[in-house]
N, C-alpha and C positions, 0 to 999 in steps of 0.2 A: 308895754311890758318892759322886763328889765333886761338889761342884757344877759344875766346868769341863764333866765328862761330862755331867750332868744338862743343861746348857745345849746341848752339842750333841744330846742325842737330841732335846731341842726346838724344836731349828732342822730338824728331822726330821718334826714333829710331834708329839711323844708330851705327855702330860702327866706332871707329876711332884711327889711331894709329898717332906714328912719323917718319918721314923720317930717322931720327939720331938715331933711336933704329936699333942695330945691330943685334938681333937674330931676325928671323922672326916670326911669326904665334902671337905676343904681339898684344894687343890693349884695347881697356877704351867701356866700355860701360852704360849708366845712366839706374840703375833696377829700374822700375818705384814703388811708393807706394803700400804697398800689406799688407797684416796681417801675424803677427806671432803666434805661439801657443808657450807661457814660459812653462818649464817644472812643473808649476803648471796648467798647461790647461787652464791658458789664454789668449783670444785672444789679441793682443795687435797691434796696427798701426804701422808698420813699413813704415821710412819715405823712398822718393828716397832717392838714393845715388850710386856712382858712383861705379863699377867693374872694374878691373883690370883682364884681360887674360893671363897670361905668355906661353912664349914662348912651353911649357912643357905641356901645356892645364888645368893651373890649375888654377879655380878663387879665386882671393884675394878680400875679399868685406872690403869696405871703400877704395879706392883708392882715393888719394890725390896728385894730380900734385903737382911737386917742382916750386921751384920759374923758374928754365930755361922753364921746359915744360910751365908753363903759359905766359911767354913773348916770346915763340917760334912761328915762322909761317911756323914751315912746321908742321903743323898736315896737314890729309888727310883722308878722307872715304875710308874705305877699302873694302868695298860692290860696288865702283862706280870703273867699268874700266878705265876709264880716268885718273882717280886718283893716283893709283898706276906704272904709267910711270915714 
């Protein structure tokens, strides 16, 4: 699939990786709007924005597709068995 679809199934929740990503256990996930506490104690809006998983289990928050991954179609849900053949 394309990335516009991959983004909406994760304004959905799903998460979603690439077929062309070599190591496994990678994938992007949208962490929906929440509040943050600044180290002045206050609360402040934090907006969505997307997560990044590596391979390694470690999240990188602001994940920003490259120009390939946005014009690629093989993203795929990695929660959906069919998917992952």
């Amino acid at each position: 699939m394309n990335f516009s679809t991959a983004l909406e199934l994760m304004k959905k929740g799903r998460r979603m990786a690439r077929r062309s990503w070599i190591q496994p256990g990678k994938y992007v996930y949208l962490e929906p709007e929440s509040v943050c506490t600044t180290p002045g104690s206050r609360e402040l809006p934090l907006e969505a924005h997307l997560r990044f998983v590596t391979a390694e289990g470690t999240v990188q928050v602001g994940a920003q597709p490259s120009h390939a991954g946005l014009l690629a179609d093989d993203w795929y849900d990695i929660d959906t068995p069919d998917e992952q053949a």
